[in-house]
C-alpha positions as MATLAB code, in Angstrom:
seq = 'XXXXXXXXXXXXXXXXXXXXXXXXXXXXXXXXXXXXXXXXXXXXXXXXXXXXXXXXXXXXXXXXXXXXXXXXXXXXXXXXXXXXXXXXXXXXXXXXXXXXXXXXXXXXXXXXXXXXXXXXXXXXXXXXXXXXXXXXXXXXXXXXXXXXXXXXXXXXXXXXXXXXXXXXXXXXXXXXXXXXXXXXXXXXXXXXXXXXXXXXXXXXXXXXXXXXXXXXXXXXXXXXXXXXXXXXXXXXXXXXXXXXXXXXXXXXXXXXXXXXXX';
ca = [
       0.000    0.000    0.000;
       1.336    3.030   -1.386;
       0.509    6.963   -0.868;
      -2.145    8.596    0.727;
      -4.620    6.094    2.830;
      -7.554    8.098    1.894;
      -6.759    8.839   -1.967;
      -9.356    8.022   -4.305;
      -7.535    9.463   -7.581;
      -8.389    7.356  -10.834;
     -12.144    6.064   -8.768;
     -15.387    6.380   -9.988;
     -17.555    6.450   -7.374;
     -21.968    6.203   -8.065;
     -23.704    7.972   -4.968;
     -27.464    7.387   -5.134;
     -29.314   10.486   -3.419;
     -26.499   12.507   -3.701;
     -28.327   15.709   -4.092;
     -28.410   16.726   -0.781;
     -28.042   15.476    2.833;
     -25.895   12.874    3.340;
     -25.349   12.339    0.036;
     -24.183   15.631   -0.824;
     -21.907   15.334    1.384;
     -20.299   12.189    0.582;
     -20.366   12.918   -3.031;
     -18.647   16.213   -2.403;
     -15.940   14.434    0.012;
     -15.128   11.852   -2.406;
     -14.557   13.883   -5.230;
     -12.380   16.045   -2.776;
     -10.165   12.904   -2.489;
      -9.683   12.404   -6.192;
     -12.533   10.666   -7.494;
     -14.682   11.092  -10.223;
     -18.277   10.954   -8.919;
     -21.684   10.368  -10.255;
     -23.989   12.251   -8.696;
     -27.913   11.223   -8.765;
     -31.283   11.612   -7.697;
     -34.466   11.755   -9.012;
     -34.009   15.869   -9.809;
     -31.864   16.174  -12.520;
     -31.373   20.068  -11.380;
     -30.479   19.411   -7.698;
     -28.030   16.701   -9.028;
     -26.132   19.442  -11.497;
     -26.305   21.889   -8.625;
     -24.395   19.748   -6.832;
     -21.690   19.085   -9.900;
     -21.553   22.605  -10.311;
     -20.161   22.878   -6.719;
     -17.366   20.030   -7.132;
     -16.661   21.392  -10.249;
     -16.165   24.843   -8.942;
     -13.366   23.046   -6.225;
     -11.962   21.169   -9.018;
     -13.608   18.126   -9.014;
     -14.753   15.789  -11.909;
     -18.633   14.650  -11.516;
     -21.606   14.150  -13.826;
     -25.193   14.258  -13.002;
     -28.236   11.456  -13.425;
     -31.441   11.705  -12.724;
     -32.846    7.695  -11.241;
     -35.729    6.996   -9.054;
     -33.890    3.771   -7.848;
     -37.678    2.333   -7.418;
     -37.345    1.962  -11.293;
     -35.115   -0.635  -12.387;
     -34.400    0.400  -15.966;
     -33.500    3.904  -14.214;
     -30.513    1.838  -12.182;
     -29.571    0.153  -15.261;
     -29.622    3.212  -17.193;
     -27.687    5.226  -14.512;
     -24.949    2.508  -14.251;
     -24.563    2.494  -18.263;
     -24.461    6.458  -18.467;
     -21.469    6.224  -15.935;
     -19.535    3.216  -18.238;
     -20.352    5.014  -21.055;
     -18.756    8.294  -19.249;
     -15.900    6.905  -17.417;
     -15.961    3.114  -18.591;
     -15.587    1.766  -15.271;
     -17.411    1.731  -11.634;
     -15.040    1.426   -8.622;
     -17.110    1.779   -5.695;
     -21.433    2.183   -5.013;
     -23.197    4.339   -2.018;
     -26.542    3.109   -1.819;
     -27.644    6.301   -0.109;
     -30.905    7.228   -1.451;
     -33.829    5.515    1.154;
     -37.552    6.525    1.502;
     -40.086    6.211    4.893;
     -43.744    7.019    3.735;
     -44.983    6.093    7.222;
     -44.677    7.364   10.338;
     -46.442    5.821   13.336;
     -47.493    2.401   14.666;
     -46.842   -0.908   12.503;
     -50.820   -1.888   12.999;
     -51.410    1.164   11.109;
     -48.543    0.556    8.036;
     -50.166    0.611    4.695;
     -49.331   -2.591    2.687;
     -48.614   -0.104    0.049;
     -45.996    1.794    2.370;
     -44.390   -1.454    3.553;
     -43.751   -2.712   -0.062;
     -42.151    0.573   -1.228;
     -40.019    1.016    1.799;
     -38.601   -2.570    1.298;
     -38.670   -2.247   -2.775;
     -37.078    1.123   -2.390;
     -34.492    0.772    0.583;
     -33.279   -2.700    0.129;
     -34.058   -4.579   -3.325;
     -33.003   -1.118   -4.770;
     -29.239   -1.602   -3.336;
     -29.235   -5.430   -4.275;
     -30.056   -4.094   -8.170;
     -27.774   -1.815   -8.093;
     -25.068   -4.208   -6.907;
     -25.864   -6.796   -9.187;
     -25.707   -4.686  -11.958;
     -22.836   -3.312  -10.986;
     -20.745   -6.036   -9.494;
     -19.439   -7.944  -11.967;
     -17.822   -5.668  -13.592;
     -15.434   -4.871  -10.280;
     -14.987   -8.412  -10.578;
     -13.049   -8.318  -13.837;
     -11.180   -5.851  -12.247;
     -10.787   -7.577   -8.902;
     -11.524   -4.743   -6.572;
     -14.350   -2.727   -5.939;
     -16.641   -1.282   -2.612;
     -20.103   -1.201   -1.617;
     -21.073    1.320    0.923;
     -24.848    1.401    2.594;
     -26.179    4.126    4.318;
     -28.440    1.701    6.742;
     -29.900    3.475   10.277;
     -29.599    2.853   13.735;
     -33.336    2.279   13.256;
     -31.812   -1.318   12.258;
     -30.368   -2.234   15.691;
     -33.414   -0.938   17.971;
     -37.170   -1.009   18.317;
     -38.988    1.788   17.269;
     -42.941    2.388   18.078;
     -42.956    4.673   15.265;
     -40.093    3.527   12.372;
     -41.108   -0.211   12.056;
     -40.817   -0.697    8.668;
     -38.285    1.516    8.145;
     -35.919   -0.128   10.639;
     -36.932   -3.418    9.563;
     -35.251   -2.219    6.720;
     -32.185   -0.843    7.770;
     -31.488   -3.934    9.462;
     -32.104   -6.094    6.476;
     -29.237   -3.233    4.436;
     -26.653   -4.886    7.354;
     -27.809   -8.633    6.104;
     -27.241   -7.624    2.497;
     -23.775   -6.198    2.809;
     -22.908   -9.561    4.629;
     -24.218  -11.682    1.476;
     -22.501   -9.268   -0.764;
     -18.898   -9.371    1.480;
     -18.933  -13.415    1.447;
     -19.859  -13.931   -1.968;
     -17.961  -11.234   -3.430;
     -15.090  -10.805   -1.311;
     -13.060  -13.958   -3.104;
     -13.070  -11.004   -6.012;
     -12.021   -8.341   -3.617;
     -14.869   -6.704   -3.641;
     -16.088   -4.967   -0.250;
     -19.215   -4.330    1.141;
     -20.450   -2.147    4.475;
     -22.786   -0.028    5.977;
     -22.950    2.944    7.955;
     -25.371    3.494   10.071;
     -26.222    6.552   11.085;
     -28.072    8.509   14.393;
     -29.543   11.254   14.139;
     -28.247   13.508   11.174;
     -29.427   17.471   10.663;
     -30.603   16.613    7.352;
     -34.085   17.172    5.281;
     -34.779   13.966    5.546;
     -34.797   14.257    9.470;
     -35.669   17.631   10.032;
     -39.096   16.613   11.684;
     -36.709   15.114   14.228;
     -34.289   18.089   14.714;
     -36.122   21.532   13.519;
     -38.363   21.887   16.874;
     -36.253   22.941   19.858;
     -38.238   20.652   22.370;
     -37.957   17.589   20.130;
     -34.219   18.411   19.617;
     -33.698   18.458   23.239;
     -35.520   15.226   23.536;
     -33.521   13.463   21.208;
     -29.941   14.369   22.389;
     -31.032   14.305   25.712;
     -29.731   10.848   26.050;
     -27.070   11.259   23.555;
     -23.763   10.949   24.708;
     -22.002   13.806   22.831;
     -25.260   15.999   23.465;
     -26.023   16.975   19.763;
     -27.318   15.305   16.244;
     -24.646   14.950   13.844;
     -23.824   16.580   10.583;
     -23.419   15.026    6.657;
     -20.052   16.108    6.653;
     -19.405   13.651    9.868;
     -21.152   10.601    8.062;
     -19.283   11.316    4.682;
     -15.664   10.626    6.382;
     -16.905    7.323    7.142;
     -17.285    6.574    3.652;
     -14.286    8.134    2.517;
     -12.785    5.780    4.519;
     -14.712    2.700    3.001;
     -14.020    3.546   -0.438;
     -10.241    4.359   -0.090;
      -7.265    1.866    0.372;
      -7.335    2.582    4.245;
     -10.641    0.688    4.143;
      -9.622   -2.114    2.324;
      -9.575   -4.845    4.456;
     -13.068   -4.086    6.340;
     -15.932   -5.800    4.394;
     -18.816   -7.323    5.520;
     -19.561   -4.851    8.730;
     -21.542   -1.738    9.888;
     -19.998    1.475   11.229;
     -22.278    3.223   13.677;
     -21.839    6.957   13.904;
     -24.549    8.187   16.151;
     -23.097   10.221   18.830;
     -22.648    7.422   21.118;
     -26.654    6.479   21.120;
     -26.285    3.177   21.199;
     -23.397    2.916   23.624;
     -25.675    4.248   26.409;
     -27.382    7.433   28.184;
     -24.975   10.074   29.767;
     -24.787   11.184   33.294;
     -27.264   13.879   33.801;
     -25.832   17.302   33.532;
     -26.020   19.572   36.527;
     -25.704   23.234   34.542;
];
């Protein structure tokens, strides 16, 4: 192992919901390390926002518009980047959706099957389609953006954590069949981050303090503090950790603090 440990020069690297949030982020910090990125969502115009912003630091990306509940939008995101670039080095299956909030008695069978279709057999797609072709090359990562919500009960983010948790099973399967190719597969799993996606959770003052109240570091956490992570997966400092989750949440799941006495 040569150079830097976190230089991704000569990668291409697909982020799925890359146009803001966590996403953003990671697509911004990857092309910040050297790789070319392809940056996608369903809005074309947030995604090229987005380029227009690595491009203005000197970064190389491309946008694509894919709602990744639409197979033939995968497929057709993954050729646009071979046709581009002509190779795929490493996947963040970022982009997730949650229709339902509230008790599981009360989940729509119509919200349970797009959660599932969209946050899990979305990522197994995309890796299948993608796979192979790190194969021929003999290297290759898979990074998951997966929850917290999959390691604890929730009264009100069943399905959603039923999900997550099954994102943790899947990079398993991928890291023991693929890994005889060198391929590499994880997950992060994030608390909670001050995103759009979470802003119901963070935006109110009294639900804020509820939330960190028995967070360890006392705060939520920001995009920029998830994206590191996956720096880290997709760059030769990462490349012998396949197969597990990273949870960055604050220290949530380690345990409540000590009440403060200020």
């Amino acid at each position: 192992m040569t150079g830097s440990l976190f230089d991704l020069t000569g990668q291409v690297v697909l982020v799925t919901g890359a146009s803001r949030g966590i996403g953003r982020a990671i697509a911004e910090r990857m092309a910040e390390h050297g790789a070319r990125v392809v940056v996608s969502s369903r809005k074309l115009d947030a995604c090229e926002e987005v380029v227009a912003g690595i491009a203005a630091r000197g970064g190389e990306a491309f946008a694509q518009a894919c709602n990744i509940g639409r197979k033939e939008d995968l497929q057709a995101l993954v050729d646009a980047a071979m046709a581009r670039w002509g190779r795929i080095d490493c996947i963040v299956c970022n982009a997730a959706v949650n229709p339902h909030f509230g008790p599981s008695a009360e989940l729509p069978d119509t919200a349970f099957d797009k959660i599932m279709a969209s946050n899990i057999r979305s990522n197994l797609w995309l890796a299948n389609m993608v796979l192979p072709g790190m194969a021929e090359r003999g290297s290759g990562s898979v990074i998951v953006i997966s929850s917290i919500g999959g390691l604890r009960g929730s009264a009100v983010l069943g399905a959603y954590g039923i999900s997550k948790a099954a994102d943790m099973q899947l990079v398993r399967n991928l890291a023991v069949e693929w890994g005889p190719r060198n391929i590499r597969a994880n997950c992060i799993a994030p608390g909670l981050v001050r995103t759009d996606f979470a802003r119901a959770l963070w935006e109110d003052p009294v639900t804020y303090r509820k939330r960190t109240r028995d967070t360890p570091l006392g705060r939520i956490g920001e995009p920029d503090e998830i994206a590191g992570a996956a720096v880290f997966l997709a760059a030769p400092a990462g490349s012998f950790m396949t197969g597990q989750t990273i949870v960055i949440d604050g220290g949530v799941m380690a345990g409540p603090p000590l009440p403060r006495e200020d």
